[in-house]
N, C-alpha and C positions, 0 to 999 in steps of 0.2 A: 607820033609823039604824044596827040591827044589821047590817044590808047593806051600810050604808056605809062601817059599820068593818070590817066583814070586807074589802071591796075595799081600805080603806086598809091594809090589816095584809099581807093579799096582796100590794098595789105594794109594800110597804116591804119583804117578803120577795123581791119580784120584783126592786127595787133595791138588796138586799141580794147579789142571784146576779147581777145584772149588776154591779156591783163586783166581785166576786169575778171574773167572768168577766173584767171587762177584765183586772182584777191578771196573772191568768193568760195575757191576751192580749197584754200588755205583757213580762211576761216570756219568752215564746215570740215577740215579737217582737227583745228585747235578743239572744235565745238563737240567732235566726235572725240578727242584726246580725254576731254572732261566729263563725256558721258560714261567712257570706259572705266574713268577713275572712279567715278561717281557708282558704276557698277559693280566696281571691284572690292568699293569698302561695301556696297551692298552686301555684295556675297560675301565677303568676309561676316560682316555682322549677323547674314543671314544662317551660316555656317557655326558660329557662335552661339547664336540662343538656339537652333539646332541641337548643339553639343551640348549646353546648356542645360535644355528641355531633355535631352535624354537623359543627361546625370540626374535631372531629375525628378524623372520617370523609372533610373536605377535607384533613387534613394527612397521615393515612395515607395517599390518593389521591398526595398528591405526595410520600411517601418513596417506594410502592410506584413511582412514573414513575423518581424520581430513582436508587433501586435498580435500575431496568431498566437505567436508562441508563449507571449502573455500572457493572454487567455487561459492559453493551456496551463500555463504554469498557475496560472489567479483557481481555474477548474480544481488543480489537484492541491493546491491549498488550502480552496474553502474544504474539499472535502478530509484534508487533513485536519484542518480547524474543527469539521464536525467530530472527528474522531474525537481528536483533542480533546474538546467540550464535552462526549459521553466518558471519556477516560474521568475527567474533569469532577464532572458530577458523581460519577458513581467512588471516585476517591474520596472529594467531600459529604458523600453520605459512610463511607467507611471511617472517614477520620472521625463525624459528629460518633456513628454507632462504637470508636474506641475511646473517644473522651466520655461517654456515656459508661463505658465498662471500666475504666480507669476511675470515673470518681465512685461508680459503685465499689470498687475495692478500696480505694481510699474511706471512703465510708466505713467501709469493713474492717480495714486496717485500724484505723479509729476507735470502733467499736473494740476491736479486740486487745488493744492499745490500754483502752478502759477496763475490760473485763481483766484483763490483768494485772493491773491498778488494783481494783476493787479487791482481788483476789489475795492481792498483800497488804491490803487494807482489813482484812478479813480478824483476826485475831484482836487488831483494838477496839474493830466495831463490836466484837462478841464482848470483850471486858466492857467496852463503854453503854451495850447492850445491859448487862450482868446489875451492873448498880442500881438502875428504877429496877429493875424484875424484884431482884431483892428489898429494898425499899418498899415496894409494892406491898410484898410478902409483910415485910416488917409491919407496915400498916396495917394491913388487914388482921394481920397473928394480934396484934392488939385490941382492935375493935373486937374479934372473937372472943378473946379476954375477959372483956368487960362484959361482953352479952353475959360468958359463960361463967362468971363467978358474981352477977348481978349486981354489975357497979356502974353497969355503964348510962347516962345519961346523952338523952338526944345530940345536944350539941357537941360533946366529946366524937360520939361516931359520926355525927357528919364532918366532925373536924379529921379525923382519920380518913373516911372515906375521900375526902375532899383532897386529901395529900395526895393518898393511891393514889386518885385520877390524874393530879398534876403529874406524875409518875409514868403514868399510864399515858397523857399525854407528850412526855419528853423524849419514850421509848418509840411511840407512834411518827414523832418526828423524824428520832434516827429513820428506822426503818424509811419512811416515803425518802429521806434525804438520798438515803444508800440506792432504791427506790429509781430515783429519777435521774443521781448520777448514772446509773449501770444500763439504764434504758436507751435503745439506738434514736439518736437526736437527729430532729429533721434541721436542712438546712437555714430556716426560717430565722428573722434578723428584727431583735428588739432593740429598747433601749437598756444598757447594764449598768449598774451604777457597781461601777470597780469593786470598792470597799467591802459590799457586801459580797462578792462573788471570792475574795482572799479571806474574808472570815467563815465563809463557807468550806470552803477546802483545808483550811488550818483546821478545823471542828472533824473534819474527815481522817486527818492524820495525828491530830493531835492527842490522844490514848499511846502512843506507838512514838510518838517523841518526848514524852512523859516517861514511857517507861526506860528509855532511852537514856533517861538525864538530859534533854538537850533543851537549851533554853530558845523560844524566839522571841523577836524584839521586833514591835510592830514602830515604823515612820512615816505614817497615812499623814497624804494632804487634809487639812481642815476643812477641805470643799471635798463635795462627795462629787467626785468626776464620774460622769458618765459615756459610756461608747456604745456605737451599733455594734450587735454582733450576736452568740449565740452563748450564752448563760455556763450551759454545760461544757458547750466544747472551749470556753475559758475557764473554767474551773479546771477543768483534764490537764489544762496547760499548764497551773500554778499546782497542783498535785503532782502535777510527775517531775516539776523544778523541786520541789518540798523532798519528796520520795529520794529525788536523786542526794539532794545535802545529808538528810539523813542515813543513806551510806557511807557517804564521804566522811561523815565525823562517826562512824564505826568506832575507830582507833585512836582516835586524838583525844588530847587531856582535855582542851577547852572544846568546848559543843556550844554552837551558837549559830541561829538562823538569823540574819536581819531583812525585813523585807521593808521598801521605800517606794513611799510615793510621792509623785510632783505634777503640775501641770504647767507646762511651757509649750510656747511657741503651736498654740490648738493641738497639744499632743498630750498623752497619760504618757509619761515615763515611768516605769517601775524597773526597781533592784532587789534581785535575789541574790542574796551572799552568806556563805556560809566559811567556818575557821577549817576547813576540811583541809586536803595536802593539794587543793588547787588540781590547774590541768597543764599537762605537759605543754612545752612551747613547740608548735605547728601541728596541735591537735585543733586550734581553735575552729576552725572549719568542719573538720573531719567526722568531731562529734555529733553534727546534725546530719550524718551520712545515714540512710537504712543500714540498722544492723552491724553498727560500728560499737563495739563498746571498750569500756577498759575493764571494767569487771571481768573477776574468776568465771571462767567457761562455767555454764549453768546457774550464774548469780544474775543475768540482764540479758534481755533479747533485743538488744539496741535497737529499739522503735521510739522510746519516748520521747528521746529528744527530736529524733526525724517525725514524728507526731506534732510533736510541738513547734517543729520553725513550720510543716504545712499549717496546723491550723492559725498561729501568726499571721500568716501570709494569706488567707483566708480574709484575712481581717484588716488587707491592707497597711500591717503591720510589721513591724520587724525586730530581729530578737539575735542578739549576738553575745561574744563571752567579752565583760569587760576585764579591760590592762589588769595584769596579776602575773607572779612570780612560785613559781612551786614551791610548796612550803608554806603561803602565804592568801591560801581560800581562792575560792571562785567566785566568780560575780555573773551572773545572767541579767544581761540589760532587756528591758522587752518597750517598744515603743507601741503605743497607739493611736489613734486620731480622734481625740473629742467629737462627740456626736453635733452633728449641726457645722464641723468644717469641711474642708472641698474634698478631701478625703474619702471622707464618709458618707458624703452624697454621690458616690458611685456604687454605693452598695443598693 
């Protein structure tokens, strides 16, 4: 019976350490439950930036291709761009060497503009020529006179010789006038004082609207307006406005130029009008076209007027047909920019 209690006292100890030992073995299995979880979101997470790390070792793979490809595409740009830029250059040395050949025939055209100007100007300058020559003669046939029938006294011949010369100098002036209109004009830029640059040009045609009958009527500002510009080639311009009225009134019973001047707003306005038969309605444009005319074939080589809006425009200036009814004259408005406004400080 002591035996037997010792063995039950033993099992009860014995079942005392296997409780314990489960406890133990339960708890190291909880303990082991939470390291599993603990290692399964590892792996999971680890699995993740894994995944991660290679999307983004495939995304670097395709910057690095798309950066090559840059490259290459930046390589055959620039060397497009160098094309580009010798295309570039060598067209902007073709466009300077065609505006180079363009103003030389504008030049030319100009000139030639003038020389056939000059060349219908040709008959009143020979009569306006004709009157000192004769006068000349006249003087002089006199002073021989008196040498030769012994009447003449000191003072008398130098009063005759003293006219010839006046003579001799009004002939001197045509001629340099005719002279330096008909000469090719460089493009050099003074000061013009208007007034005298339209009493010049009138002196050029005026034999030839005399013989014409045709009256003009001068309406000059009281201020002598001055502009930048080039002398001649605004004379050319008020000449070939004159030349043109003086066909126009050909036909017509009243003959009458008027020319006007203003100054407004730092600008020369001036008006050319004449009683001619006017210009058809939606010519107004057209007549500053090259080579547009209305004139009988072989009567006009339509360049004056396209002569005349370039050199305008030359000048900063501009020139159009004012409001008029057929029947009832033309009017050519021409604007300029007084010298010394914002204008004219770009020339």
């Amino acid at each position: 019976m002591r035996k037997g209690e010792e063995r039950r006292r033993a099992l009860i100890h014995i079942m005392s350490d296997m409780n314990e030992l489960n406890k133990r073995l339960g708890e190291q299995r909880k303990a082991m439950i939470h390291i599993l979880g603990d290692y399964e979101k590892d792996r999971r997470w680890t699995a993740a930036q894994t995944e991660r790390l290679d999307n983004s070792r495939r995304a670097l793979l395709h910057i690095l291709q798309d950066s090559h490809q840059s490259n290459l595409r930046l390589e055959k740009t620039r060397k497009a761009m160098i094309h580009i830029m010798d295309d570039l250059r060598k067209t902007t040395e073709e466009i300077k060497q065609r505006e180079k050949e363009l103003t030389e025939k504008q030049e030319q055209l100009v000139q030639a503009g003038k020389l056939a100007t000059l060349g219908e100007l040709t008959t009143g300058v020979a009569h306006e020529l004709n009157n000192p020559l004769n006068n000349i003669g006249l003087f002089l046939g006199n002073a021989i006179d008196r040498i030769d029938l012994g009447e003449w006294r000191k003072d008398q011949i130098r009063e005759e010789l003293h006219s010839a010369m006046q003579q001799v100098g009004k002939a001197t002036e045509i001629i340099s006038h005719l002279r330096t209109f008909g000469r090719a004009t460089s493009v050099s830029r003074e000061l013009v004082p208007i007034k005298m640059v339209i009493e010049r040009s009138i002196s050029l045609i005026l034999e030839q609207l005399r013989l014409r009958q045709i009256e003009v009527q001068l309406d000059l500002s009281p201020e002598d307006p001055l502009v930048i510009g080039n002398p001649i080639q605004l004379e050319q311009v008020f000449v070939n406005l004159l030349t043109n009225a003086r066909d126009a009134l050909s036909n017509e019973p009243r003959k009458l130029i008027q020319i006007r001047c203003q100054i407004a707003e730092d600008k020369v306005k001036l008006a050319f009008s004449d009683t001619g038969p006017g210009i058809a309605e939606g010519l107004e444009q057209r007549i500053f076209d090259p080579f547009f005319t209305t004139k009988e074939v072989g009567a006009g080589t339509g360049l004056g007027l396209s002569i005349t809006y370039g050199i305008i425009k030359e000048h900063h200036g501009a020139i159009s047909v004012g409001k008029s009814r057929p029947g009832e004259g033309a009017t050519f408005l021409i604007e300029l920019p007084l010298a010394g406004s914002k204008s004219s400080q770009s020339f």
